[in-house]
NUKELUM-636118 format. One record per atom (N, C-alpha, C, O): y, z, x. Coordinates in steps of 0.05 Angstrom, whole numbers, plus 5000, padded with zeros to 4 digits. Each point is the difference from the previous one (the first is absolute). Layout:
N
YZX/...
end
This chain:
202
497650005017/502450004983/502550005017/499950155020/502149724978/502549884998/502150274993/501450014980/498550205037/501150294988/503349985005/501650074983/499149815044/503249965002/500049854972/500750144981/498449535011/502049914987/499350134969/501349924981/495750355015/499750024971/503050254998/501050064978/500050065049/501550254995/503749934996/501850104987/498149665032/503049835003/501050174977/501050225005/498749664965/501850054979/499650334989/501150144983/497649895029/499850324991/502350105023/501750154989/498749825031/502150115016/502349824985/500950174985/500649565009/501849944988/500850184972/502350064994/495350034991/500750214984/500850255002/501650104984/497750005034/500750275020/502449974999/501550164988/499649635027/502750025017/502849854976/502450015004/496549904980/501849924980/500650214983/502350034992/495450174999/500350224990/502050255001/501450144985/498049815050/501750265017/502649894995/502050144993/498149585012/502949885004/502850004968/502449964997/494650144983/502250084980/500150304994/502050134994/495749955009/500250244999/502650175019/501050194989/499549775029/501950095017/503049704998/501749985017/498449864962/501950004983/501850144977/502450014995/494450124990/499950214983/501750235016/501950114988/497549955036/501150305011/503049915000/501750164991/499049575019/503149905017/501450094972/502150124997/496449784986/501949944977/500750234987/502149964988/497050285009/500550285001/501850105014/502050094990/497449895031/503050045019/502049955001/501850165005/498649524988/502749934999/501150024978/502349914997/496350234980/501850194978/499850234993/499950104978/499950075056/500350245010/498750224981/500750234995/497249624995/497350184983/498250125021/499849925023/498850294966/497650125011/497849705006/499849864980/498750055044/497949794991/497750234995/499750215012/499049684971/497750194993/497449835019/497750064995/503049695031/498550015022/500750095018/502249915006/496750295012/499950085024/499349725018/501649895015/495750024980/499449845025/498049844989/499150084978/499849675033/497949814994/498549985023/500949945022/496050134971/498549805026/497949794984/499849984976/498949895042/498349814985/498549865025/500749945023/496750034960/497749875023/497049844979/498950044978/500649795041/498249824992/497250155004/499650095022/498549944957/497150225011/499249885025/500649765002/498050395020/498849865026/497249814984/499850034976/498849845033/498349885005/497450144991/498449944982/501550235032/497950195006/499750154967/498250004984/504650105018/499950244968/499549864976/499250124979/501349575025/500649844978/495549884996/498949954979/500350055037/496849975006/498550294988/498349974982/502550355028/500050204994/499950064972/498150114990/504749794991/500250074986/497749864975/499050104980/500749565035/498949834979/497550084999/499149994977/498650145050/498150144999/499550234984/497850064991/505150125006/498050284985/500249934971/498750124984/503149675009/499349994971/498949734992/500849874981/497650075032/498949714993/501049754995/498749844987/504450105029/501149754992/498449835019/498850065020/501549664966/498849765016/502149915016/502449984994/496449965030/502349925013/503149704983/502449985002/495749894985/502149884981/500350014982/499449814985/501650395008/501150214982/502350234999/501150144983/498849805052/502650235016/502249914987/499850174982/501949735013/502149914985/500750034981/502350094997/495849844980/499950194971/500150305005/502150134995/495450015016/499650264991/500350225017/499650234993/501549655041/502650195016/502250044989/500149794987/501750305009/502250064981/501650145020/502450024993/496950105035/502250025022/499949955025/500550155019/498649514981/500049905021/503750015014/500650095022/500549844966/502749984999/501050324985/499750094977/501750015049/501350364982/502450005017/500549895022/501050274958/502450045005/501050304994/500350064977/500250075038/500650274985/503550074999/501149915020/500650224962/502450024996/499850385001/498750144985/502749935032/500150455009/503049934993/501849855008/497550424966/503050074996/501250264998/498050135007/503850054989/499550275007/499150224974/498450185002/503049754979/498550064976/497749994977/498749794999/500950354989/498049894987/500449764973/498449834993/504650234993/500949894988/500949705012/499649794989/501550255033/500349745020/497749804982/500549794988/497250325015/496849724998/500749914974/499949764995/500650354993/500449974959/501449784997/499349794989/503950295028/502149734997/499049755017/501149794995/497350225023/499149735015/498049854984/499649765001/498950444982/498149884981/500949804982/499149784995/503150354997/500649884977/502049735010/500349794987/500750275036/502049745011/498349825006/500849774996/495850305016/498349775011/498849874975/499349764999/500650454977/498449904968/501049694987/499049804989/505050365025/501749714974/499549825020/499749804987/499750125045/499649745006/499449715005/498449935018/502349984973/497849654998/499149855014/498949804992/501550285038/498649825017/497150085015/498849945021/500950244954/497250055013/498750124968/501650004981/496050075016/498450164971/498150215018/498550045019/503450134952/497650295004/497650054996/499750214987/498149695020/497150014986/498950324998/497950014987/502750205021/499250245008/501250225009/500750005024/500050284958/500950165018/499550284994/500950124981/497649965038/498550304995/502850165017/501249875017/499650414976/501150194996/499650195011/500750214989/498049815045/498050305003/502450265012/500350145020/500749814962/502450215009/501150234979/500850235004/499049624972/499050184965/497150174999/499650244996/498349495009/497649995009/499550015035/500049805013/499750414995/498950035019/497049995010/498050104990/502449685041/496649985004/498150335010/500750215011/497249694979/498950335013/499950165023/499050225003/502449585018/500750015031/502450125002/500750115021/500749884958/502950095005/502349785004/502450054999/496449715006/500949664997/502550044974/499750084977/502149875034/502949914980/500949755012/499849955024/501249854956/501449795008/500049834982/497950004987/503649855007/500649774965/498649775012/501149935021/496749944972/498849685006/500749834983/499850054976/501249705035/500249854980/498349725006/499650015024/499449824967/498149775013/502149794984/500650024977/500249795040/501349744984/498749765013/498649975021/502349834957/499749755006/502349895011/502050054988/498349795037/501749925022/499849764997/497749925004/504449874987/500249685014/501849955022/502450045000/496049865021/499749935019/500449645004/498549854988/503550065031/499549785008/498749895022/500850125020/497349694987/498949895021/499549905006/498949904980/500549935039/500149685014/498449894977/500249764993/498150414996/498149864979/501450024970/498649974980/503350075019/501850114974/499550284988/499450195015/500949844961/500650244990/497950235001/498149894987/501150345019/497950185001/500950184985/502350105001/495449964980/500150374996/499050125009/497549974997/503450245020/498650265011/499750284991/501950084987/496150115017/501350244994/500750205026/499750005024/501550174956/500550175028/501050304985/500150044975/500450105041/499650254993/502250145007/499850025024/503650174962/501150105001/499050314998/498650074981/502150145038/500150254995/503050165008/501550005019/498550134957/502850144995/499550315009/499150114979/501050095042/500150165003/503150175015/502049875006/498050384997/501350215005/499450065034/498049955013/504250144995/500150025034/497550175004/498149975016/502350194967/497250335004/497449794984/497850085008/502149794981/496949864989/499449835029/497950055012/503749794996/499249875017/498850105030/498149905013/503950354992/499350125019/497150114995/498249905015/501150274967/496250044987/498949725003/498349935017/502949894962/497549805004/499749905033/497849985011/504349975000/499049835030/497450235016/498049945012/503050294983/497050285019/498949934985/499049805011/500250204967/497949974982/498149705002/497649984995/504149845012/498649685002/499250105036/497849915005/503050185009/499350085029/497750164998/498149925014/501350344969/497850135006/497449814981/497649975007/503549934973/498249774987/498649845029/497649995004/504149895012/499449755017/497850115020/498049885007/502850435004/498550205024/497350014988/498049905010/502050264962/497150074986/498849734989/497649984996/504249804999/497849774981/500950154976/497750044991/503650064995/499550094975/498650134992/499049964977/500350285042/497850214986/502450235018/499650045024/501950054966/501150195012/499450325004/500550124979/498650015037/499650274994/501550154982/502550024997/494950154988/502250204975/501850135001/501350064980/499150045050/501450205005/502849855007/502050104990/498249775019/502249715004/501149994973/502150094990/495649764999/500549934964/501650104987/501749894986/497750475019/502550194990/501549995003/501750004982/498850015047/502550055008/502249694997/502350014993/496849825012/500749804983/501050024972/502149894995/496550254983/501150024975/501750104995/501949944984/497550335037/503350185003/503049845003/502049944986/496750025047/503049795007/500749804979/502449994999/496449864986/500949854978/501350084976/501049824986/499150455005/499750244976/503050065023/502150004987/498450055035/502050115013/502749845001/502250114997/497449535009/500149805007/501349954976/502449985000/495649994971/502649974977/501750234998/502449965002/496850264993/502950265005/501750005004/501850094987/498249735046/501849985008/501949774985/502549984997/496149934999/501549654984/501350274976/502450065005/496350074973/501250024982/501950224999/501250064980/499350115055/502150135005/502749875004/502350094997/496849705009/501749765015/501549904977/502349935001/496550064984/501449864970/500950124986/500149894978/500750295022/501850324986/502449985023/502350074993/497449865024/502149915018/501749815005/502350005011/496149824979/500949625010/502849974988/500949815012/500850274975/502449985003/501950095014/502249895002/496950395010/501850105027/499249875016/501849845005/495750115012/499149755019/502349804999/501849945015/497249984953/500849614997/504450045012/501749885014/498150334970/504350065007/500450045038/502149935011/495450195005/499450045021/500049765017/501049955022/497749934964/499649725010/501749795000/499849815016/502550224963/502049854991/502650085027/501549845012/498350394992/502450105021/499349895031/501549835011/496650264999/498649855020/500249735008/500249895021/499850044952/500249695003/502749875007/500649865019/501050224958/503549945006/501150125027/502249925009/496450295005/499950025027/500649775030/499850085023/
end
């Protein structure tokens, strides 16, 4: 298989993504609003994870396209929790892309202690071959979610996904600690956000 040219447009979607998404932030700014983004990263799955993944759940290899759903991710860290709500709904009214999917594990929490908004869309894409749809995978989390999930995808990667229990816990804690903090933070966010406003005119 042909993996540079099957991934090409999955990185064009990545980077077109970021490229509005961090329009989304400019444009906040320059009408000296709170942006409810902190920051954008985004990456194409490796090779390897994308084989990994198609193995533990039985995809055929041509079939990766349909029923990977984050070959192509993008994640948006913002500082609040309310922050994710208003990006939802700004990414919901958009038309150059469709929402096929969006689980919530932040109302609903995973049993790991996993918080973060998923959304799965449909992407058109242009290409030497003309028009593509892709999917790809938006996640909307919080400075403190992201910080849990990245240890948490790290001790995942060390164990294979069988993590010791005693870990496990303490993991649940830090996540149980991790939103706290988010929802101390948000009893606050307007002395911050007026904090942030002075700083800035600085």
């Amino acid at each position: 298989m042909n993996w540079e040219a099957i991934l090409a447009p999955y990185s064009q979607v990545v980077e077109e993504l970021k490229v509005k998404l961090k329009g989304m932030r400019a444009q906040f700014e320059y009408e000296a609003s709170h942006s409810p983004i902190e920051f954008i990263t985004g990456r194409v799955k490796p090779v390897q994870s994308i084989l990994e993944k198609a193995e533990k759940r039985n995809i055929p290899i041509d079939r990766i396209e349909q029923d990977i759903t984050d070959i192509a991710g993008v994640r948006v860290v913002c500082q609040f929790v309310d922050d994710i709500y208003t990006i939802v709904k700004m990414l919901q009214s958009r038309k150059d892309f469709r929402i096929i999917e969006e689980k919530d594990y932040i109302s609903e929490k995973k049993a790991s202690g996993y918080r973060s908004y998923h959304m799965t869309i449909e992407y058109p894409v242009e290409t030497i071959h003309g028009n593509k749809v892709l999917l790809a995978e938006i996640q909307i989390r919080t400075l403190a979610m992201n910080f849990w999930a990245t240890n948490e995808h790290s001790l995942n990667y060390k164990y294979k996904g069988r993590i010791p229990s005693d870990v496990e816990k303490r993991l649940q804690r830090a996540a149980e600690a991790a939103f706290k903090l988010d929802e101390e933070m948000s009893k606050i966010k307007t002395e911050i956000q007026e904090a942030q406003r002075i700083f800035h005119r600085k």
